[in-house]
N, CA, C and O atoms as a GROMACS GRO file, in nm:
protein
  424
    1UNK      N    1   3.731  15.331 -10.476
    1UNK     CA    2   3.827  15.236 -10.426
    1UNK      C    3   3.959  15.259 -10.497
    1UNK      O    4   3.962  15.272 -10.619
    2UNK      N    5   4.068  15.265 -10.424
    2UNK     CA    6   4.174  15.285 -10.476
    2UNK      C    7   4.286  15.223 -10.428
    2UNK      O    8   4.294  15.223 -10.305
    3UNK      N    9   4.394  15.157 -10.502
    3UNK     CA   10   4.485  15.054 -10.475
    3UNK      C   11   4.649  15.137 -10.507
    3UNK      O   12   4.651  15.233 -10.583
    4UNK      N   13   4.736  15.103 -10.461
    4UNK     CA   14   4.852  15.160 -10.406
    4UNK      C   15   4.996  15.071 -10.530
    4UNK      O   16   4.989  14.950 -10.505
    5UNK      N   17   5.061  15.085 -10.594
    5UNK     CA   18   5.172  15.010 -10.609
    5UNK      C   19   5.283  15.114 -10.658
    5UNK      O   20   5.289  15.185 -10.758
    6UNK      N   21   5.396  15.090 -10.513
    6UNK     CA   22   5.481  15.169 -10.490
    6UNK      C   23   5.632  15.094 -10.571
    6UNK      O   24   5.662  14.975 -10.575
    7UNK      N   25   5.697  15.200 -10.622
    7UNK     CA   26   5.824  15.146 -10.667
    7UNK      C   27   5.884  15.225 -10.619
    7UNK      O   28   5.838  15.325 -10.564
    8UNK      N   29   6.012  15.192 -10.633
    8UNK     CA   30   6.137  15.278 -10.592
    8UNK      C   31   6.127  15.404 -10.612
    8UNK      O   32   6.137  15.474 -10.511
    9UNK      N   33   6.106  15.474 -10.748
    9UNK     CA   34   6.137  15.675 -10.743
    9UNK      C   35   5.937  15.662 -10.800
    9UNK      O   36   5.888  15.775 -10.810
   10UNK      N   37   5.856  15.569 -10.827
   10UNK     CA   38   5.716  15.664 -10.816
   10UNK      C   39   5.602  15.556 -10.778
   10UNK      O   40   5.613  15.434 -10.773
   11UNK      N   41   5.513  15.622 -10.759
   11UNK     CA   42   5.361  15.543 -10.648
   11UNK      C   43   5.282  15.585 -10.793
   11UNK      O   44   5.301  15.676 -10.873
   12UNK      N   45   5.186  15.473 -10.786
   12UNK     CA   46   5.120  15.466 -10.923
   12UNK      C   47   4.969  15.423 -10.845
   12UNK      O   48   4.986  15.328 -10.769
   13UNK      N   49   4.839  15.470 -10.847
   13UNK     CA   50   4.761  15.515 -10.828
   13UNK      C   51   4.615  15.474 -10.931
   13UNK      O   52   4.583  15.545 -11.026
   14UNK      N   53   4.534  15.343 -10.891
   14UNK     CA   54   4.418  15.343 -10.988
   14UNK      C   55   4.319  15.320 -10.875
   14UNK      O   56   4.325  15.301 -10.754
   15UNK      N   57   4.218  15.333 -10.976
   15UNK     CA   58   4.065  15.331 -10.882
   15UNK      C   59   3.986  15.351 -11.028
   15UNK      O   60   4.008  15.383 -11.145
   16UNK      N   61   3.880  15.311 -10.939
   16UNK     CA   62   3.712  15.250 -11.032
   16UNK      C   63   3.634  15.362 -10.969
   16UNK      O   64   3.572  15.335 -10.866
   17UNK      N   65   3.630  15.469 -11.011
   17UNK     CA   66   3.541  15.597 -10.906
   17UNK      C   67   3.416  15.634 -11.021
   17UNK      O   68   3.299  15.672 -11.015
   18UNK      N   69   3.479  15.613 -11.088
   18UNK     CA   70   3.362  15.642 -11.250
   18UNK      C   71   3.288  15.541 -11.329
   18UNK      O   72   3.186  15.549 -11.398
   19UNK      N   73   3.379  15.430 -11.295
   19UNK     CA   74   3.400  15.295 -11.376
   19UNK      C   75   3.445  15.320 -11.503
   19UNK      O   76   3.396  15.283 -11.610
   20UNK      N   77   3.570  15.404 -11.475
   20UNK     CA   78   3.664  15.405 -11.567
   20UNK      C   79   3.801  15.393 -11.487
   20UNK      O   80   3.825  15.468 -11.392
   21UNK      N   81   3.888  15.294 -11.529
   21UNK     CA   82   4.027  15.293 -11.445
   21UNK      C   83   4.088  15.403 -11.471
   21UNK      O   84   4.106  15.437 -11.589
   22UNK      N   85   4.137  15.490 -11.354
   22UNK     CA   86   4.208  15.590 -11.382
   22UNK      C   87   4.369  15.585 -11.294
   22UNK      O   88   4.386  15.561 -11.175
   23UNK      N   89   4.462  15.613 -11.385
   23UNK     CA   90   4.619  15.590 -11.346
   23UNK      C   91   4.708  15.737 -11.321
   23UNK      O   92   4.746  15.824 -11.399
   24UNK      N   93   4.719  15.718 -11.190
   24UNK     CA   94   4.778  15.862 -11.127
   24UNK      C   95   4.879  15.776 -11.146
   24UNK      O   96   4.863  15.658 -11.177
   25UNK      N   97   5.040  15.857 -11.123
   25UNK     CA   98   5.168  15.856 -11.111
   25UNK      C   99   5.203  16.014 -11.043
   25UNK      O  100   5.187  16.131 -11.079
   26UNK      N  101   5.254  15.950 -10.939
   26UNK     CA  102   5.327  16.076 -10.852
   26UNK      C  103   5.482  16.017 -10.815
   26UNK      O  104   5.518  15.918 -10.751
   27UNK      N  105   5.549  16.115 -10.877
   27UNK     CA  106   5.710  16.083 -10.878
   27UNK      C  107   5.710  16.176 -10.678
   27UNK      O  108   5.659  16.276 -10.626
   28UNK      N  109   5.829  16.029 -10.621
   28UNK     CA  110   5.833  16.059 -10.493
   28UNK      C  111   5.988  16.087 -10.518
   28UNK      O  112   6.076  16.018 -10.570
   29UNK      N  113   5.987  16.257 -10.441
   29UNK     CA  114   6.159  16.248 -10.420
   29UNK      C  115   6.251  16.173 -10.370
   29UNK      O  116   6.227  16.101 -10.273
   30UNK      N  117   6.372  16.180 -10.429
   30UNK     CA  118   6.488  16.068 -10.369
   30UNK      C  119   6.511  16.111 -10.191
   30UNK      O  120   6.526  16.224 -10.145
   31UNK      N  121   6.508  16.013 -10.135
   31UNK     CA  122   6.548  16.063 -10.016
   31UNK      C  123   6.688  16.066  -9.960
   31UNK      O  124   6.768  15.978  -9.931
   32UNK      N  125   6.692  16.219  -9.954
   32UNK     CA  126   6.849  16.242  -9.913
   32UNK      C  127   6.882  16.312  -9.780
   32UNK      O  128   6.876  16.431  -9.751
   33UNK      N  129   6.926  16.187  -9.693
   33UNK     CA  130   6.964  16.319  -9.562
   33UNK      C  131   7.019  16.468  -9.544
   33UNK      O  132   7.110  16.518  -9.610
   34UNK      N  133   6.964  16.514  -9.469
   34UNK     CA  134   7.027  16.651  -9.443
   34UNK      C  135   7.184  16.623  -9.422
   34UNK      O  136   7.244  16.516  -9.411
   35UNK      N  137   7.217  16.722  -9.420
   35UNK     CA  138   7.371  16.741  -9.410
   35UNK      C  139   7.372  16.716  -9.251
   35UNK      O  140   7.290  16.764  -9.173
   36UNK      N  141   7.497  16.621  -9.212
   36UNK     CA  142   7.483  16.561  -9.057
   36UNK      C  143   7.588  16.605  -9.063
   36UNK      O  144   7.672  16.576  -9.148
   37UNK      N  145   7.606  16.736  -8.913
   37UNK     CA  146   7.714  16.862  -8.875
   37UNK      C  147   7.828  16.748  -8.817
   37UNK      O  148   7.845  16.732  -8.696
   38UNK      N  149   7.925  16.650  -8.953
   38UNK     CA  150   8.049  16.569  -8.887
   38UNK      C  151   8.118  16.659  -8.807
   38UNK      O  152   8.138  16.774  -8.847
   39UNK      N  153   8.170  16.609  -8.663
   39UNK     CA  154   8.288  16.676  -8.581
   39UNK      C  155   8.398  16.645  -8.683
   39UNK      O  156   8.428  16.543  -8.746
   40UNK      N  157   8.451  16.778  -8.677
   40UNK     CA  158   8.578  16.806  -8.752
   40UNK      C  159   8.666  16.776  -8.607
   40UNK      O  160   8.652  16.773  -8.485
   41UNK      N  161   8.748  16.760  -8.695
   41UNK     CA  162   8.921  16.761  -8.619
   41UNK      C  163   8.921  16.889  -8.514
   41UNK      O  164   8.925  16.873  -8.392
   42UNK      N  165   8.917  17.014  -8.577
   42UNK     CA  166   8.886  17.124  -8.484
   42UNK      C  167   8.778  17.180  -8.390
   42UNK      O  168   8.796  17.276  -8.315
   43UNK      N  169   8.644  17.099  -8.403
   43UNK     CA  170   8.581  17.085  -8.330
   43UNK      C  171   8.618  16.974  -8.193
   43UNK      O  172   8.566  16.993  -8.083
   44UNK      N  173   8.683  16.893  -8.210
   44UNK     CA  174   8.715  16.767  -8.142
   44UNK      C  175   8.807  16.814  -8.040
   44UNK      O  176   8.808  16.782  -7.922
   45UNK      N  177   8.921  16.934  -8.131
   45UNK     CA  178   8.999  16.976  -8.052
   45UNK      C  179   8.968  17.084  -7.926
   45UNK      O  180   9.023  17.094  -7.816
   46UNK      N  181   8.850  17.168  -7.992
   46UNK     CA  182   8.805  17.263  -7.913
   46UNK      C  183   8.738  17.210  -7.803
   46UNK      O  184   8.762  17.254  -7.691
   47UNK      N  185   8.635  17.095  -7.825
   47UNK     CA  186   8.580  17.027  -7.696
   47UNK      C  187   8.676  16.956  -7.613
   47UNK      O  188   8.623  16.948  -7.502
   48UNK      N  189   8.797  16.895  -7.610
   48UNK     CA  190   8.898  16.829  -7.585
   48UNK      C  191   8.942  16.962  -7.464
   48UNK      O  192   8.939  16.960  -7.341
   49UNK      N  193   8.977  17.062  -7.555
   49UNK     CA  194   9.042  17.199  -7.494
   49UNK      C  195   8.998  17.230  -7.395
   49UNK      O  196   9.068  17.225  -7.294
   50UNK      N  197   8.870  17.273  -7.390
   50UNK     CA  198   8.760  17.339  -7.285
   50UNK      C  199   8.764  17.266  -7.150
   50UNK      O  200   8.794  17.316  -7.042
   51UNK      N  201   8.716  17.092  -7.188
   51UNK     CA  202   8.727  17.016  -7.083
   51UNK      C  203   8.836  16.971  -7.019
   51UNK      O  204   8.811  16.910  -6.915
   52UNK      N  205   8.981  16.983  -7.059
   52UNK     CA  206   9.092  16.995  -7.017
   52UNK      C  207   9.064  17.121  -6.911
   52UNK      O  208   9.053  17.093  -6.791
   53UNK      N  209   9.055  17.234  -6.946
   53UNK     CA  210   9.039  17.380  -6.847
   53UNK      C  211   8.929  17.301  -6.713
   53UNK      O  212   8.947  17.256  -6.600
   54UNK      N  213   8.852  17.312  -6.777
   54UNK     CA  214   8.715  17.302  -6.662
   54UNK      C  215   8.802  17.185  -6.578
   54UNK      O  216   8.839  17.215  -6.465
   55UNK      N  217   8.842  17.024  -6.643
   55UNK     CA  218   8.926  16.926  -6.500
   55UNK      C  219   9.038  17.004  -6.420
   55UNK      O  220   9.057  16.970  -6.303
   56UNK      N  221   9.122  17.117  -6.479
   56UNK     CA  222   9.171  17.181  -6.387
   56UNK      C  223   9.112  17.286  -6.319
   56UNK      O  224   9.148  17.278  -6.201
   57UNK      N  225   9.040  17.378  -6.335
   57UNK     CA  226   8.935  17.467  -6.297
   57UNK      C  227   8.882  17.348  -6.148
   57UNK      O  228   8.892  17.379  -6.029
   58UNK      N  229   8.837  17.238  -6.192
   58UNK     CA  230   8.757  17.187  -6.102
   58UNK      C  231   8.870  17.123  -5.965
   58UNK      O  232   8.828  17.127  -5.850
   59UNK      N  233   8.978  17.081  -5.989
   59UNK     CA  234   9.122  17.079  -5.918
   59UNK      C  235   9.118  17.148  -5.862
   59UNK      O  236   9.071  17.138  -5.748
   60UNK      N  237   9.171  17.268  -5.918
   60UNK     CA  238   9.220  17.396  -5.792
   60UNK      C  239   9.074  17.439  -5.696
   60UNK      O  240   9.078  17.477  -5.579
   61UNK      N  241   8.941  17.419  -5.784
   61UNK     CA  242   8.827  17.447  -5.673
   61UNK      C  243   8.834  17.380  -5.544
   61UNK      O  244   8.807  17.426  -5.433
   62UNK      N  245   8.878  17.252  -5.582
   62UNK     CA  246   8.869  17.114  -5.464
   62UNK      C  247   8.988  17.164  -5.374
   62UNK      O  248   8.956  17.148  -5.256
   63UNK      N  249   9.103  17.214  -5.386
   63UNK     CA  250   9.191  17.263  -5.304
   63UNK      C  251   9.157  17.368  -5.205
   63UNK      O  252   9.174  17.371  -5.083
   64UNK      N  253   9.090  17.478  -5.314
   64UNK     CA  254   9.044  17.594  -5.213
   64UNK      C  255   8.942  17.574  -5.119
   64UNK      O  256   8.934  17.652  -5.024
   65UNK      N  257   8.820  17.433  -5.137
   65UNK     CA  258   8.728  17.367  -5.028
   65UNK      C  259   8.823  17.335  -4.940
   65UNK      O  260   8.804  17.378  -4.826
   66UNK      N  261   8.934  17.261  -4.960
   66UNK     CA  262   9.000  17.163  -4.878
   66UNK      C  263   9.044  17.262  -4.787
   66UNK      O  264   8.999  17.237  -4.675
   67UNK      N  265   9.111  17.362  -4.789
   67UNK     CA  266   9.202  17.439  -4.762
   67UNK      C  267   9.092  17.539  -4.706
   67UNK      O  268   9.158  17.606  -4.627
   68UNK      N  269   8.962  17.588  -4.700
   68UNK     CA  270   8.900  17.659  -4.605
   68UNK      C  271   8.825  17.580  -4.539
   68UNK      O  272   8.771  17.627  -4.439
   69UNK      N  273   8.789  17.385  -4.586
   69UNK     CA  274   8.764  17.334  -4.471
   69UNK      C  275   8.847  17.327  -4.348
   69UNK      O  276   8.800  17.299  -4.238
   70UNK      N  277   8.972  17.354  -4.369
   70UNK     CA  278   9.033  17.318  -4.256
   70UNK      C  279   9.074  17.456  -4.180
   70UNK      O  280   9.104  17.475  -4.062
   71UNK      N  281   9.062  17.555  -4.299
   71UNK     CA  282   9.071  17.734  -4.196
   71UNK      C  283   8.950  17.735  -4.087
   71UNK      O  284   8.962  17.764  -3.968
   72UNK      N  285   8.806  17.688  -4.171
   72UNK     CA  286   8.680  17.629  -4.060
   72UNK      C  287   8.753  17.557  -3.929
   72UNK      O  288   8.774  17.606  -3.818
   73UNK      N  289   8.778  17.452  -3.968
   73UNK     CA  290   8.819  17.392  -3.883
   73UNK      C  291   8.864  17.455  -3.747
   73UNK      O  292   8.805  17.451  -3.639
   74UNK      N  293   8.983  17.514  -3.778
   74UNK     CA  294   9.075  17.600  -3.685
   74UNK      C  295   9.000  17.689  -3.628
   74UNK      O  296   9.003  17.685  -3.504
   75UNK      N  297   8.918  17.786  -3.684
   75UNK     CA  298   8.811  17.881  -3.687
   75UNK      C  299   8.705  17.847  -3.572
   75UNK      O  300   8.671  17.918  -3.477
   76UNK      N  301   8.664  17.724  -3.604
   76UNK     CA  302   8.557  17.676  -3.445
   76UNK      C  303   8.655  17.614  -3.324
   76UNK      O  304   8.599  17.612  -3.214
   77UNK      N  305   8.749  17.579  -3.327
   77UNK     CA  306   8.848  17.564  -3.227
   77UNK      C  307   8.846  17.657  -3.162
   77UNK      O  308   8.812  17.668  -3.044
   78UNK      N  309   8.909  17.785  -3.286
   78UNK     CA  310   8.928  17.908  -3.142
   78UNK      C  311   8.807  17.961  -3.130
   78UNK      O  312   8.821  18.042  -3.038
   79UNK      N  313   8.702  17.966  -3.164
   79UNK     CA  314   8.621  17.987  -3.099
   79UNK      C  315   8.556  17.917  -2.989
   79UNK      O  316   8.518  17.988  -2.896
   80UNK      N  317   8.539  17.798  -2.983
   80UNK     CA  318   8.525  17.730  -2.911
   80UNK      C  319   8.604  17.724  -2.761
   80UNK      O  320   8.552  17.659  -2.670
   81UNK      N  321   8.752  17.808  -2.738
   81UNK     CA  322   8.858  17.793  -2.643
   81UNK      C  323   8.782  17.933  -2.617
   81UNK      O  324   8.707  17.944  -2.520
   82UNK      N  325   8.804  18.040  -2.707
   82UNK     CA  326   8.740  18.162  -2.650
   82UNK      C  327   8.624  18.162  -2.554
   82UNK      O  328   8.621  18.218  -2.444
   83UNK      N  329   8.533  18.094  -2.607
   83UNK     CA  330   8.398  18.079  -2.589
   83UNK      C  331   8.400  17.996  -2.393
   83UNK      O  332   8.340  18.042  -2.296
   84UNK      N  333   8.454  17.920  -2.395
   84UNK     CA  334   8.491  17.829  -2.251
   84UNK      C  335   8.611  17.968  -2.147
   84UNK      O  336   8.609  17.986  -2.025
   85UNK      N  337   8.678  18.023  -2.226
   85UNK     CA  338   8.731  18.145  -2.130
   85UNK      C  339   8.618  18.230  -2.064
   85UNK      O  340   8.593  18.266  -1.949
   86UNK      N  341   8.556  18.247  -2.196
   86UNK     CA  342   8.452  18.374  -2.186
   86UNK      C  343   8.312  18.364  -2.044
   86UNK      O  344   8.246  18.452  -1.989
   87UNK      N  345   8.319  18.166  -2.024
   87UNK     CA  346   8.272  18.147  -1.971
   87UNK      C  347   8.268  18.145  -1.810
   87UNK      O  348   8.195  18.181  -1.718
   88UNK      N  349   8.444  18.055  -1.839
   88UNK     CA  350   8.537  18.086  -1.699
   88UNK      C  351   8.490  18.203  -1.621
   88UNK      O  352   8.426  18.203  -1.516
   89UNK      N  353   8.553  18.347  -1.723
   89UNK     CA  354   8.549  18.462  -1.694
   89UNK      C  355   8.431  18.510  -1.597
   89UNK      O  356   8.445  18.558  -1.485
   90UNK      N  357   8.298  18.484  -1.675
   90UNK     CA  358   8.213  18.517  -1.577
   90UNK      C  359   8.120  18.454  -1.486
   90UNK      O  360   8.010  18.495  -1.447
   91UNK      N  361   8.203  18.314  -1.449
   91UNK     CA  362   8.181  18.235  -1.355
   91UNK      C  363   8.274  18.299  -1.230
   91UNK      O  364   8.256  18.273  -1.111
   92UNK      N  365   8.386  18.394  -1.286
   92UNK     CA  366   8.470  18.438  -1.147
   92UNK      C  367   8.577  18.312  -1.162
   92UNK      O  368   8.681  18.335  -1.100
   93UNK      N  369   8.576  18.209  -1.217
   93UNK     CA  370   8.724  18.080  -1.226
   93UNK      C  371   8.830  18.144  -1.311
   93UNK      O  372   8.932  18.075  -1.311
   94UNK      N  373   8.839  18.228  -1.367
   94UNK     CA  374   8.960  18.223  -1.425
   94UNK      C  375   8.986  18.395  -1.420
   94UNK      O  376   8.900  18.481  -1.436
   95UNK      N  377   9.122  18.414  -1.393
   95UNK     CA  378   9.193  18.512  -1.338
   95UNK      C  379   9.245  18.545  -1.470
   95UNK      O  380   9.348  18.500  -1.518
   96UNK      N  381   9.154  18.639  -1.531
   96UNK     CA  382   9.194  18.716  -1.645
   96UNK      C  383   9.345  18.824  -1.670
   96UNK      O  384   9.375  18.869  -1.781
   97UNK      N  385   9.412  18.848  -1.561
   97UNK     CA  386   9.556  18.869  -1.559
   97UNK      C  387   9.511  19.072  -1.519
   97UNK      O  388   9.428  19.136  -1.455
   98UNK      N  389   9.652  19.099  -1.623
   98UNK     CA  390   9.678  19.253  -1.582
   98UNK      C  391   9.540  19.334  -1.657
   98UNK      O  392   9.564  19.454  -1.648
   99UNK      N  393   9.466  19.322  -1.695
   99UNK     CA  394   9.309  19.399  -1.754
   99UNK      C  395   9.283  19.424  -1.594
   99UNK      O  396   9.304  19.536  -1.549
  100UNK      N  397   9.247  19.341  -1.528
  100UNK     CA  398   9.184  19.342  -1.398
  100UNK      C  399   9.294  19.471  -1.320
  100UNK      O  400   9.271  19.591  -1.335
  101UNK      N  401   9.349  19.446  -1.282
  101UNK     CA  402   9.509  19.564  -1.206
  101UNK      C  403   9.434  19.708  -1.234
  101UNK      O  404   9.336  19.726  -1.306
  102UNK      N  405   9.486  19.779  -1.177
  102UNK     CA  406   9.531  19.919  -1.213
  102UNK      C  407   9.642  19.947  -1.202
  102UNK      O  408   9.694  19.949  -1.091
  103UNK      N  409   9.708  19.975  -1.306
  103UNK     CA  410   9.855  20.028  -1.347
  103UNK      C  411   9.896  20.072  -1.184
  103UNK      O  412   9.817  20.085  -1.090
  104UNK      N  413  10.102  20.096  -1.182
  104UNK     CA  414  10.085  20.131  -1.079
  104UNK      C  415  10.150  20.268  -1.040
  104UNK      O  416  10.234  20.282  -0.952
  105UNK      N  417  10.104  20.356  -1.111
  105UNK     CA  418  10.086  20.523  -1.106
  105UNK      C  419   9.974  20.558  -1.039
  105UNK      O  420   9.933  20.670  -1.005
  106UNK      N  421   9.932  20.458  -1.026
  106UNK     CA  422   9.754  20.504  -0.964
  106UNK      C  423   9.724  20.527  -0.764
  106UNK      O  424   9.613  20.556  -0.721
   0.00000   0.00000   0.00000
């Protein structure tokens, strides 16, 4: 049987195992945190830096979406006008112009 009484820097240790009291002492190290990696000033600045780039990085991305959503845009239009000629065309409704002719040397 063994009983526990802890102090601040050591744990002291008896028991009746023989029926003789016997007194351990085990010195417990001081507890000292690890070194906690403080953000420096230049760390603060460097993360500050980066994410400054990337909010503009991410700006000009949103422009170049904006700006080929709307080349899309234009893009299925004319296709879409092509596409209704193309149809005209070979329904015989629409009079495709001088392609049809033969020059008049002929």
């Amino acid at each position: 049987m063994f009983a526990q009484i802890a102090h601040q820097k050591s744990v002291a240790y008896f028991g009746l195992g023989t029926g003789i009291l016997s007194l351990y002492t085990v010195e417990i190290p001081k507890f000292e945190p690890k070194e906690v990696d403080v953000m420096t000033e230049e760390k603060f600045v460097d993360i500050e830096t980066k994410l400054s780039h990337q909010e503009f990085a991410i700006e000009e991305l949103q422009e170049i979406v904006m700006a080929q959503t709307k080349d899309i845009s234009l893009l299925k239009s004319a296709i879409k006008r092509l596409d209704q000629k193309l149809r005209a065309a070979k329904d015989g409704d629409l009079d495709i112009g001088p392609a049809d002719e033969k020059p008049p040397h002929y």
